[in-house]
C-alpha positions, 0 to 999 in steps of 0.5 A: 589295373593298367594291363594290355589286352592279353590276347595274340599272336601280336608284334612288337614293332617299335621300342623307345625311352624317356624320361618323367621325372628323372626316371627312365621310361621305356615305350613299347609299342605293339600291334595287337590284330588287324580285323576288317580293315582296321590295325589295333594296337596298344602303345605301353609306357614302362617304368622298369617292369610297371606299366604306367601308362597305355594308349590303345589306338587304331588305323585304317589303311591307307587313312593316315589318321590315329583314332585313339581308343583309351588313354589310361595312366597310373594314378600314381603319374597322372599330372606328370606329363605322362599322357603327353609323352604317350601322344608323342610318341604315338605320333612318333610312330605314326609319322605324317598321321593326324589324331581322332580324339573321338573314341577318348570322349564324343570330341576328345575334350575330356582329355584336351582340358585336362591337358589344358588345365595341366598348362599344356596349352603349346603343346596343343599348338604344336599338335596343330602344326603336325 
């Protein structure tokens, strides 16, 4: 089941949409804690009020780096794009930061295959250039 944490006082500091398959998507990107140093915060997609997908991830100020904790997408919309607009737009909310992919997997390769395998291989490229 695909649920935030459940746990506050938290912040909603950023709200976006788009689009899968034709269908609107809403992005909603929530600050949970900031505990030693470190922010966590959980980045949902929403198609209208089913969460279909969640990114939890930290900073650690002043690191302009995301170390991604969890990726998870709705088995319904895997295979879709879906975990790549969730990267997107966590990169869109965290201008100038570059990706950890080390809590996803030891180096994140679980992940970057099924993305490869999927033919997203420039968007691997573009990640690059950021």
């Amino acid at each position: 089941m695909l649920a935030g944490r459940g746990f506050g006082p938290f912040l909603i500091f950023a709200y976006d949409s788009g689009f899968l398959n034709n269908q609107m998507l809403a992005f909603v990107n929530t600050h949970l804690d900031f505990a030693y140093g470190q922010n966590d915060y959980e980045l949902v997609a929403k198609e209208g009020q089913q969460v279909v997908g969640v990114i939890t991830y930290a900073t650690v100020p002043p690191e302009k780096v995301v170390y991604i904790q969890h990726i998870e997408v709705n088995p319904s919309y895997r295979n879709q794009g879906l975990a790549q607009q969730l990267i997107k737009q966590l990169l869109r909310n965290n201008v100038g930061h570059k990706i950890n992919w080390g809590a996803t997997t030891p180096d994140g390769t679980r992940l970057k295959a099924s993305l490869k395998r999927q033919g997203y291989a420039r968007f691997f490229e573009w990640l690059k250039q950021r």
